[in-house]
N, C-alpha and C positions, 0 to 999 in steps of 0.2 A: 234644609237649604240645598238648591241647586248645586252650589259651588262644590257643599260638602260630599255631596251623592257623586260628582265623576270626579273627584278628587281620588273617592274610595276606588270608583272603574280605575280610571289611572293608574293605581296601586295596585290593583288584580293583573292588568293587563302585563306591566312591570314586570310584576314578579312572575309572571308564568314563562313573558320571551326571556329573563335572567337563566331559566334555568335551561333552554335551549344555547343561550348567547355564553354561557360559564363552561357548556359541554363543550362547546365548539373552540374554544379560548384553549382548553387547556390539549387539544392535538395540533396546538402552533408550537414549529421547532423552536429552541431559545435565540436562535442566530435572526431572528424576523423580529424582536423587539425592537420599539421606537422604531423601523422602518414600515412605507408604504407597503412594502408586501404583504404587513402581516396582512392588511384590509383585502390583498388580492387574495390572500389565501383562506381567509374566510368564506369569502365570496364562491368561493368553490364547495362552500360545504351546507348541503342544505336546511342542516338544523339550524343555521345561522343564520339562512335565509329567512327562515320559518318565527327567525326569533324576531328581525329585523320588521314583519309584518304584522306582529303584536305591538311593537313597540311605534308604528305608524298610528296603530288602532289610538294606543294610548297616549301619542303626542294629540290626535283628534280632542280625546277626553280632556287630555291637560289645557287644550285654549277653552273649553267650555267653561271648565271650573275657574281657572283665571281670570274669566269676563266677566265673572259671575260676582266672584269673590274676591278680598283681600288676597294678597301673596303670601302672606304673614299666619292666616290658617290655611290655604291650598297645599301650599308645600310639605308645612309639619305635617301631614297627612302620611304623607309617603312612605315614614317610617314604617307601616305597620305591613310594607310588602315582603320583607322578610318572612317575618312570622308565618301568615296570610300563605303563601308561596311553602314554608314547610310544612305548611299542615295540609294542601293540597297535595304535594307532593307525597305525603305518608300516606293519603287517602288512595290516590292515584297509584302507586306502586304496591299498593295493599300489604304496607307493613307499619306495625305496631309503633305510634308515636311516643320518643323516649319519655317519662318524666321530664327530665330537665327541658326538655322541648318545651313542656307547658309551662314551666317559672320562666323561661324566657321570655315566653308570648306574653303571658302574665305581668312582667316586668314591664317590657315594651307599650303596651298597654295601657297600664297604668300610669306611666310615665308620661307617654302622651297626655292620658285624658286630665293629670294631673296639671302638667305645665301650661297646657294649653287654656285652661279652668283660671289658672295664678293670670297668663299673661292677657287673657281676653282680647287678643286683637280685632282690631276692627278700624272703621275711617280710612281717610286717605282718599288719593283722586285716583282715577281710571287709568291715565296719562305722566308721563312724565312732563314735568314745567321746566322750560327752558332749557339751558344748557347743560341740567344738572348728567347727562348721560356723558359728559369729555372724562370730568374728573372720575367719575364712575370706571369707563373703561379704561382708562389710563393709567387708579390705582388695581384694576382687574390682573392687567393685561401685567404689569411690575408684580403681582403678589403668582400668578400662575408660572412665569419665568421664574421668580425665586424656588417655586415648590420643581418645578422640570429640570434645573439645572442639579440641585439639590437632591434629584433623584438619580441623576444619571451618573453623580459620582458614588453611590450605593447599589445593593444586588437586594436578591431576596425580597421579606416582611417589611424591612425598612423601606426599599425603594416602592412597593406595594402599597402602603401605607400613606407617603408620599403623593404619588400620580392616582391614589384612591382620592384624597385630597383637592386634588388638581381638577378630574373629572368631578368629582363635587361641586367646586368652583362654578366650572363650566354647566353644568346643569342648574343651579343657581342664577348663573348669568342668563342662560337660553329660557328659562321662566320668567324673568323680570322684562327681558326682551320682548316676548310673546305678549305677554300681558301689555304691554306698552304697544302693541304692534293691533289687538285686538280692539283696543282701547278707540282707535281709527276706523274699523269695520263697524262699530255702533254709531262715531258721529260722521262719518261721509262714506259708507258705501265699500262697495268691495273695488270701487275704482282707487279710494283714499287707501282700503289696506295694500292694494297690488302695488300703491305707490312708494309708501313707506319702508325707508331703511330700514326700519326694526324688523321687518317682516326675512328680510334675506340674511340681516346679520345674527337674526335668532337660528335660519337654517345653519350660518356659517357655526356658531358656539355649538349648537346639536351635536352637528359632527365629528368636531372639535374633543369634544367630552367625552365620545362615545370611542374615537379612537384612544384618547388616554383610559379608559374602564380598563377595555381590551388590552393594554399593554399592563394595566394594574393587576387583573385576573391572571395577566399571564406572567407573571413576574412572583407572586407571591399567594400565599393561604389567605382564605377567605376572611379569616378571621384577623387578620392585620386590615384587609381592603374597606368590611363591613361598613364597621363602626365611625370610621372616617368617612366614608360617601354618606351614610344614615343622618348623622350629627353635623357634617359638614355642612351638606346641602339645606337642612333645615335651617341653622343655624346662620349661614352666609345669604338664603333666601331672606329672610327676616332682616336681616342688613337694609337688603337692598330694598324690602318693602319699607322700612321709617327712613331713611335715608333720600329713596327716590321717590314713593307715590305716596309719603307725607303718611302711613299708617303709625298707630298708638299703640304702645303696649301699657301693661300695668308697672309702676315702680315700687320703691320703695320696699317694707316688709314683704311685697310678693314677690320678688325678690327668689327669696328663698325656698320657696314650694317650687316654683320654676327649676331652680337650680338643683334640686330633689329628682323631680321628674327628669331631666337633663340625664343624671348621675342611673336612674332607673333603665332608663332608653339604653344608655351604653353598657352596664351590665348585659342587659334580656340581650346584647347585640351579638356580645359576646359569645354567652352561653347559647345562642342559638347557632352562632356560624360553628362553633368548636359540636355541635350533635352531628353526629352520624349522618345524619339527613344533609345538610351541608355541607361536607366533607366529600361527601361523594361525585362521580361524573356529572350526575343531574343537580349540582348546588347549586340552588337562585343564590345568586349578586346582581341587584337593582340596574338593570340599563335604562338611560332615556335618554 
C-alpha cells in the first residue's frame, strides 16, 4: 500500500529530525519555557534548523500517505519512529545496541502489528461532511486548554507528560486537518486546495504542537514525554478518523488483542526511552 510505504518515510524522517530537534531542546535555559523565546532561541541553533528540514521532508510524506489512506492506519504507523530512530542511532554512532533496546523494539512492534491486525481499520470518506469539524474543534480546542493549564500548575515529568500530551493532540488534529485539506487537491485542483481552511489551519496546529513538544522536551525526561506523544497521537488520531471521516474499526471480542497490543506499545516505549541511547544528547522524541 502506498499509504503504508510513506507512512513508514514519515517515521524515518520523524525520527532522525527528533534526534537533532531533542539536542537542540535540551541547551534552552529553564526561564524560556512556554515563552516565544524559546522558538527564537532555537532558531539560533543549527541542529534545530537541520531538524526543522527533515521534518518538512516528512510533513510532504505525511499528506501522501493521508490521501492515500485511512487516518486510522497512517497514524498508528508512527509508533515505530522511536525504535527505528534508536537503532539508527546505535548504528550511526557505532555503538553496541543494549539488549533491552531490542525487547523494546520487539514489544513496539508487536504491539502495533498486533493491534492494528484486531482493529483492521479501513472505509470512511476522503473529506469531512458537513459541520462535523465546529464540534471537533471546539471539543479540541477545551480538551488541549485543560491539558496546558494543568501543566503549568506542575514542574518536571509531570508537567512533561502533560504538554507531551497536548502536542499529541495537536499532531492528531494537524493529520485529520491535512487529510481533509488533501482530500480538495483530488476533487478540485490545487486552486480548491490553495482555497481551503483546512489547508492553513492544518499549518496553524503544526506549529502549534511543535511549540508545545519543545517546551515538553524541555521541561522533563524523555521517558515521561514518549509514551504520551506515541499513544496519544495514535490513539486521539483514530478518534478523529471514526468520528470525522466515518472510518471502521473491529468491536467486540477484538477488543481485547487491541488492548494487548496497546499495553505492548507502552511497555517497548518505555523501555526504549529509559536505554542509554535515549537518554542521551542525541535522544529522538518524535517531532511533526
Amino acid at each position: 500500500m502506498i499509504s503504508v510505504l510513506f507512512a513508514v518515510l514519515t517515521a524515518l524522517s520523524n525520527g532522525t529530525a527528533s534526534v537533532l530537534q531533542r539536542r537542540a531542546a535540551l541547551r534552552v535555559p529553564d526561564d524560556e519555557a512556554m515563552h516565544l523565546s524559546l522558538i527564537g532561541h532555537l532558531l539560533r541553533q543549527k541542529v534545530w534548523l537541520g531538524g526543522i528540514g527533515l521534518v518538512i521532508v516528512a510533513a510532504v510524506c505525511q499528506a501522501v500517505a493521508l490521501a492515500t489512506g485511512p487516518i486510522a492506519v497512517v497514524q498508528p504507523i508512527f509508533v515505530i519512529e522511536l525504535p527505528a530512530t534508536l537503532l539508527v542511532a546505535g548504528f550511526v554512532l557505532r555503538v553496541g545496541v543494549p539488549r533491552p533496546v531490542w525487547y523494546g523494539v520487539a514489544a513496539v512492534t508487536l504491539g502495533l502489528a498486533l493491534g492494528m491486525a484486531a482493529a483492521a481499520p479501513g472505509g470512511g470518506s476522503e473529506n469531512v461532511q458537513g459541520a462535523a469539524w465546529i464540534p471537533a474543534l471546539v471539543l479540541t480546542g477545551i480538551f488541549e486548554a485543560a491539558l496546558i493549564a494543568s501543566a503549568l500548575g506542575t514542574s518536571g515529568n509531570v508537567r512533561a507528560a502533560l504538554l507531551g500530551l497536548a502536542a499529541a493532540c495537536g499532531y492528531a488534529l494537524t493529520a485529520a486537518l491535512m487529510k481533509d485539506a488533501m482530500s480538495r487537491l483530488n476533487d478540485g485542483g490545487a486552486a480548491a486546495l490553495l482555497t481551503a481552511w483546512q489547508l492553513y489551519a492544518t499549518a496553524a496546529a503544526g506549529v502549534g504542537a511543535l511549540f508545545l513538544l519543545q517546551n515538553a522536551l524541555q521541561a522533563g525526561s524523555l521517558v515521561a514525554v514518549q509514551p504520551m506523544l506515541t499513544l496519544g497521537d495514535a490513539l486521539i488520531s483514530i478518534t478523529y478518523g471514526v468520528t470525522l471521516f466515518g472510518e471502521e474499526l473491529r468491536t467486540g471480542w477484538w477488543v481485547l488483542p487491541q488492548l494487548i497490543g496497546l499495553v505492548l506499545i507502552a511497555v517497548g516505549c518505555v523501555v526504549l526511552a529509559r536505554s542509554p541511547l535515549a537518554t542521551a544528547n542525541t535522544a529522538p522524541s518524535r517531532v511533526r
